[in-house]
N, C-alpha and C positions, 0 to 999 in steps of 0.2 A: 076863158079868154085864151085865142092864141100867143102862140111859143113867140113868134114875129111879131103880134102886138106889145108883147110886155118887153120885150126887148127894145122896141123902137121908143115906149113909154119912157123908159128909165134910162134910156142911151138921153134923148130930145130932155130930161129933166136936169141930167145935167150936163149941157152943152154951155162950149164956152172955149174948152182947147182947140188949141191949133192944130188939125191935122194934119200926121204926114203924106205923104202918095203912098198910093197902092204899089204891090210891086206890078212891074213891067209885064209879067206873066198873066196877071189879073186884070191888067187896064187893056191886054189885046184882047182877050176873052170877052170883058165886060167894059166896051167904051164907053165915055159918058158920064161916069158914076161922080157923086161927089158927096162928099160928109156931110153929114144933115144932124151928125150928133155922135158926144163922146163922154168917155167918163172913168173913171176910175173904180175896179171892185179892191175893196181894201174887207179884212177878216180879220177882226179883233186888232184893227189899225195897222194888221201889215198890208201893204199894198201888194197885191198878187199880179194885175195887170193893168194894162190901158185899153177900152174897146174904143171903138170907131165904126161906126153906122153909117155904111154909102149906099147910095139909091141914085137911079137913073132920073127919077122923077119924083116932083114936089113931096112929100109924105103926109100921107093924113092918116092921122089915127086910128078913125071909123072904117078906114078899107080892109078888105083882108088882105092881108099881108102875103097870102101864096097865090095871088094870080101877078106877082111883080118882082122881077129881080132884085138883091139884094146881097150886099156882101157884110158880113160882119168883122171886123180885123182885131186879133188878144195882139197886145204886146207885152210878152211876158216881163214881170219885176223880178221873178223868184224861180228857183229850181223843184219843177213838177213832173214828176214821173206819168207819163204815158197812162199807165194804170190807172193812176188817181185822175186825171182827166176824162177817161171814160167813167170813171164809175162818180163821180160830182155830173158830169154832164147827163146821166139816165137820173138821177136823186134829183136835179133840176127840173125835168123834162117830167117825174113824177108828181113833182110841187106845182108844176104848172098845169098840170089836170089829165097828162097824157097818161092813161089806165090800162091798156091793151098788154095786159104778159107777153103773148106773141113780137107785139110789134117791137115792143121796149126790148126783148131779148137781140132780137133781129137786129135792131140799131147797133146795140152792145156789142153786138161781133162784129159789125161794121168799125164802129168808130174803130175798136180796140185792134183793126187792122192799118189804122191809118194815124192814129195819133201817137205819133213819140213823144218821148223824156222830152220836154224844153227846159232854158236855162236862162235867166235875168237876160235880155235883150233879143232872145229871138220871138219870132212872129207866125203866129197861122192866122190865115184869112179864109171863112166859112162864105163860098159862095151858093147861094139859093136861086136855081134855074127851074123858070115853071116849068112843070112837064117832065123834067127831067130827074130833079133832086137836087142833092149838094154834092160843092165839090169841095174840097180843102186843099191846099197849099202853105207848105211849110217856107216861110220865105217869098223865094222865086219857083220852087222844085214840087210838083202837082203832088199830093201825098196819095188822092185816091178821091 
């Protein structure tokens, strides 16, 4: 199953918060968008962060998820080093079926250029453009 389906699965099961806005950086880039689904990931009952799932259009589960825009927004609870965000997001990304050494490597030095230390209230929002890839955004400030 795709990365984009089980995310959208498990964001849409537990919806029910109130969403904040996007930042300003991300609603010119991506007009249109609105929360379709949220949730909280907690780890042995600490709360790590709050997601929020926005999509330009309705979501259906059956579609694949990379032919449509898509932003995912953390808001962090807790203090997460850089490091440790890349390396849960490739452990993730292996749990969900992605197997390719190459690729998985290739990401790993991606992310691990663009994701910093966060701290209990700051925010990255992962946006996904067909065609093009993702973008991340720390805040308002493009990360890469």
């Amino acid at each position: 199953m795709a990365v984009g389906r089980w995310i959208a699965i498990a964001l849409l099961a537990s919806a029910g918060q109130a969403a904040a806005a996007l930042p300003a950086t991300v609603q010119a880039e991506l007009p249109g968008l609105r929360a379709v689904g949220s949730g909280a990931m907690r780890w042995f009952g600490f709360k790590l962060y709050d997601a929020t799932l926005w999509r330009g259009a309705a979501l259906a589960l059956d579609e694949a998820p990379y032919g449509q825009t898509f932003a995912l927004e953390l808001n962090y609870a807790r203090s997460i080093s850089g490091e440790q965000l890349v390396k849960t997001s490739i452990e993730e990304m292996q749990r969900l079926g992605w197997r390719d050494p190459a690729r998985l490597s290739r990401w790993q030095q991606q992310l691990a250029t663009v994701f910093p230390d966060v701290q209990s209230g700051d925010r990255i929002t992962g946006l996904y453009l067909p065609g093009q890839g993702a973008r991340f955004y720390f805040g308002e400030r493009l990360l890469g």
